[in-house]
VOMAR-322798 format. One record per residue (C-alpha): z, y, x; residue in three letters. Coordinates in steps of 0.25 Angstrom, whole numbers, plus 5000, padded with zeros to 4 digits. Layout:
N
ZYXala/...
//
This chain:
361
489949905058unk/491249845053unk/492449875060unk/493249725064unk/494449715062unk/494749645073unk/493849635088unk/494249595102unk/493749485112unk/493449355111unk/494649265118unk/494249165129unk/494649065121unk/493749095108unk/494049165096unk/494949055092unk/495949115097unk/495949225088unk/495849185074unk/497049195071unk/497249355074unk/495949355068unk/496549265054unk/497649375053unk/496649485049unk/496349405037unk/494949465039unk/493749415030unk/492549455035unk/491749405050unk/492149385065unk/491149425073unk/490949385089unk/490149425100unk/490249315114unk/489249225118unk/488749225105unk/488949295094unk/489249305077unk/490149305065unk/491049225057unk/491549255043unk/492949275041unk/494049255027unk/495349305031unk/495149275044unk/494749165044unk/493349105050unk/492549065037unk/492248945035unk/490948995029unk/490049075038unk/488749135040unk/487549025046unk/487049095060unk/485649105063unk/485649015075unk/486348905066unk/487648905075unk/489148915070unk/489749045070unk/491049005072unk/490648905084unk/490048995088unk/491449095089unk/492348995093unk/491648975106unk/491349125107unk/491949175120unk/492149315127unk/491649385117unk/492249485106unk/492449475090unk/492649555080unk/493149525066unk/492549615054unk/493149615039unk/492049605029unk/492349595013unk/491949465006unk/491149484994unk/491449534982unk/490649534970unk/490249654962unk/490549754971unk/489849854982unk/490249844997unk/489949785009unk/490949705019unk/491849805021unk/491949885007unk/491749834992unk/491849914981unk/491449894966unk/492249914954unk/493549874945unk/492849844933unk/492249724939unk/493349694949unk/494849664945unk/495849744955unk/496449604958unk/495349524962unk/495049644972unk/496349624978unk/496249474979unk/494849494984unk/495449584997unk/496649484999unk/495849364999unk/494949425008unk/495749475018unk/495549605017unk/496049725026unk/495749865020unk/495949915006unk/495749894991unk/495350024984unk/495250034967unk/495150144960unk/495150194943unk/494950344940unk/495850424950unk/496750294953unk/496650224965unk/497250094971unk/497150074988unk/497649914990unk/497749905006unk/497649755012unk/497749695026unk/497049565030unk/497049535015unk/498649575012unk/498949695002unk/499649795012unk/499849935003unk/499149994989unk/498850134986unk/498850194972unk/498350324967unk/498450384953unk/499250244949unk/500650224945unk/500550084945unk/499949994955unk/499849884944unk/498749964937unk/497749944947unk/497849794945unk/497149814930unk/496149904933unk/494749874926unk/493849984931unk/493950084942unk/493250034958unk/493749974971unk/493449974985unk/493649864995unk/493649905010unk/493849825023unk/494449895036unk/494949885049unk/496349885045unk/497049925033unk/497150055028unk/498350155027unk/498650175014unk/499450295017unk/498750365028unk/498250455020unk/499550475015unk/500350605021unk/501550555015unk/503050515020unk/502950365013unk/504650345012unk/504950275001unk/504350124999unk/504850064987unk/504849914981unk/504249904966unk/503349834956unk/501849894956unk/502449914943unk/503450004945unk/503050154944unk/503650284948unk/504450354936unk/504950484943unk/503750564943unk/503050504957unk/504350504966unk/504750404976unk/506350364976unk/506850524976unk/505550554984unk/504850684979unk/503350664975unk/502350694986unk/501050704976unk/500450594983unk/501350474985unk/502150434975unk/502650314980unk/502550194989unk/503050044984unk/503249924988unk/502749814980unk/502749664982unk/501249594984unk/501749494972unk/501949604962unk/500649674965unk/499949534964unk/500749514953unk/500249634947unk/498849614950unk/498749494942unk/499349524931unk/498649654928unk/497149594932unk/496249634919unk/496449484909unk/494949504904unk/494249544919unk/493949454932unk/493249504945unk/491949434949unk/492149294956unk/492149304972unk/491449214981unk/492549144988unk/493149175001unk/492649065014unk/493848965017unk/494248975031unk/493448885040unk/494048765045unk/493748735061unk/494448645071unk/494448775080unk/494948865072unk/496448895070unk/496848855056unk/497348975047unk/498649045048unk/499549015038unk/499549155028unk/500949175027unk/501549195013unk/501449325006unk/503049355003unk/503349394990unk/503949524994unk/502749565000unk/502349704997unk/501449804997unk/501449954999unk/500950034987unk/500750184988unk/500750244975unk/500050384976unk/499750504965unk/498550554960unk/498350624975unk/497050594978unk/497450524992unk/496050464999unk/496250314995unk/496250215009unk/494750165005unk/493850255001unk/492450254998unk/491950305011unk/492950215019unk/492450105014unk/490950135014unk/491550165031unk/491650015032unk/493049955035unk/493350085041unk/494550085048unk/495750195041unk/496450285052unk/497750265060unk/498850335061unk/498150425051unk/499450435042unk/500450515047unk/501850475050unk/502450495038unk/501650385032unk/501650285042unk/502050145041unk/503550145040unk/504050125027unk/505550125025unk/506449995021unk/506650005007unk/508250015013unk/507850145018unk/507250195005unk/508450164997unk/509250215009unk/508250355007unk/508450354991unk/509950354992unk/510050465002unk/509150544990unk/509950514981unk/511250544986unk/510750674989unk/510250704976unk/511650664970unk/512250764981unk/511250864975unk/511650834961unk/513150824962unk/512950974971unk/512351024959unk/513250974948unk/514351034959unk/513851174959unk/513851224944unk/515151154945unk/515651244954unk/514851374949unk/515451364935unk/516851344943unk/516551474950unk/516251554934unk/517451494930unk/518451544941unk/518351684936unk/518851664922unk/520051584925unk/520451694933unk/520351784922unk/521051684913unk/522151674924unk/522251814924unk/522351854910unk/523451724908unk/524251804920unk/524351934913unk/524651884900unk/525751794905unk/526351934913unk/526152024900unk/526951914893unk/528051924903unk/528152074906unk/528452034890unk/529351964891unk/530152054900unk/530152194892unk/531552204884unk/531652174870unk/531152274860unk/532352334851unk/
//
């Protein structure tokens, strides 16, 4: 059985009154009740549907819900179909060679989805986190570039619903201190370190980068001579003199961004893996990563602030260094200008003792 994302009571009033906490999961799937009578009703992005399943008894569902009373509801993310792929409502899986990266991306988005977005080619890996439909944080292993995995034309993906969203970095033993703005474009050319930071082996660094570039991105990069197969469209939101009207989305800003965890070839378990998903919108631990890797990140104000203390103190290093042989070769030098000194010192005297004998008749 499907974990819901969201349960609780029945208000006095009806359910009514909470269709709009239930709107801001953005939850595609059904909301099932249990009062004086009983049933389901299908959901896209939270929103009722205006298309639902015929009842046995001939009633309206959603008549039927609104005069629910004293009773509980739950509401339970399910996947819409997607063709050409393996799954059931909470996990779908198939291949790259006939799905295009992108349209996977715009398929989790348009369907609200809370969970994760797993590809993988060979030993590379790409983890694409969303919450309520909204790309939160990407995870790259074995790639340089978070650009490549938009043009990928073989390889396998995963889809899986959960609870909540997972944490990318739970798994993650490391002190995440430096958080970077950038193009997916731009890669690191020191040899894996982070603004002065010593490479770890497993992370080699975090980025910021606007949702607009990486959409950018993605279309630009989709393969020219490839489309995915067509999808059934999505239900329009039902329209219904009791039902609130939708919430206005707010505007996605254009500095919007997203968290993207650059990792080596480290073998790091990915946040979906086969076994989670096959669990069924599992739910990931919390408070499984340790403290180091919780959720504060730094202003970029204090990463500079951080950069410029290392490298003032590398110049201090660098300018002692210069200062020493300095001093050293002062030190090997002392002893020969004495001697030089000296032997100046008793020529001058021999000339004068000279001077002073009496002429020679």
């Amino acid at each position: 059985m499907s974990a819901p994302v969201l349960s609780g009571r029945l208000p006095e009033d009806g359910i009514a009154s909470r269709l709009v906490e239930i709107e801001a999961r953005g939850t595609t799937g059904v909301l099932r009740w249990k009062a004086e009578s009983e049933g389901e009703v299908a959901l896209v992005r939270g929103q009722i549907a205006d298309d639902q399943a015929e009842r046995p008894d001939g009633e309206d569902p959603l008549d039927l819900l609104l005069a629910a009373r004293q009773g509980t509801f739950e509401v339970i993310q399910q996947l819409p179909p997607l063709p050409v792929s393996r799954g059931d409502a909470q996990h779908k899986s198939g291949s790259l060679e006939v799905h295009v990266p992108a349209d996977l991306m715009n398929y989790c988005e348009q369907a609200g989805l809370t969970g994760a977005l797993l590809l993988e080619r060979d030993e590379q890996r790409a983890e694409l986190v969303y919450d309520a439909g909204e790309l939160s944080d990407i995870r790259l292993g074995g790639l340089e570039e978070l650009h490549e995995v938009f043009s990928w034309e073989e390889g396998v993906f995963e889809i899986a619903a959960y609870v909540d969203a997972p944490d990318v970095t739970a798994d993650l033993d490391l002190d995440i201190e430096v958080v970077e703005e950038a193009p997916p474009t731009k890669a690191a050319k020191d040899g894996g370190k982070v603004a002065g930071r010593e490479p770890t082996g497993q992370l080699l660094r975090v980025v910021e980068v606007t949702l607009a570039e990486i959409l950018k991105e993605r279309e630009e990069r989709r393969p020219a001579t490839r489309t995915s197969p067509p999808r059934p469209p999505m239900p329009a939101p039902k329209k219904h003199d009791t039902l609130p009207p939708p919430s206005a989305k707010p505007e996605k800003r254009k500095d919007q961004t997203v968290r993207v965890i650059y990792l080596g070839d480290t073998g790091a378990h990915p946040a979906v893996t086969r076994s989670e998903a096959a669990g069924k919108a599992v739910k990931p631990p919390k408070g499984s990563a340790s403290k180091k890797t919780s959720s504060t990140k730094p202003t970029l104000e204090e990463a500079a602030s951080k950069r410029a203390a290392k490298a003032r103190s590398r110049a201090m290093s660098e300018t002692a260094a210069e200062t020493k042989p300095a001093a050293a070769e002062e030190k090997k030098e002392l002893p020969t200008m004495v001697w030089v000194l000296f032997t100046l010192l008793i020529v001058l005297s021999a000339l004068v003792l000279i001077g002073q004998l009496p002429p020679m008749e």
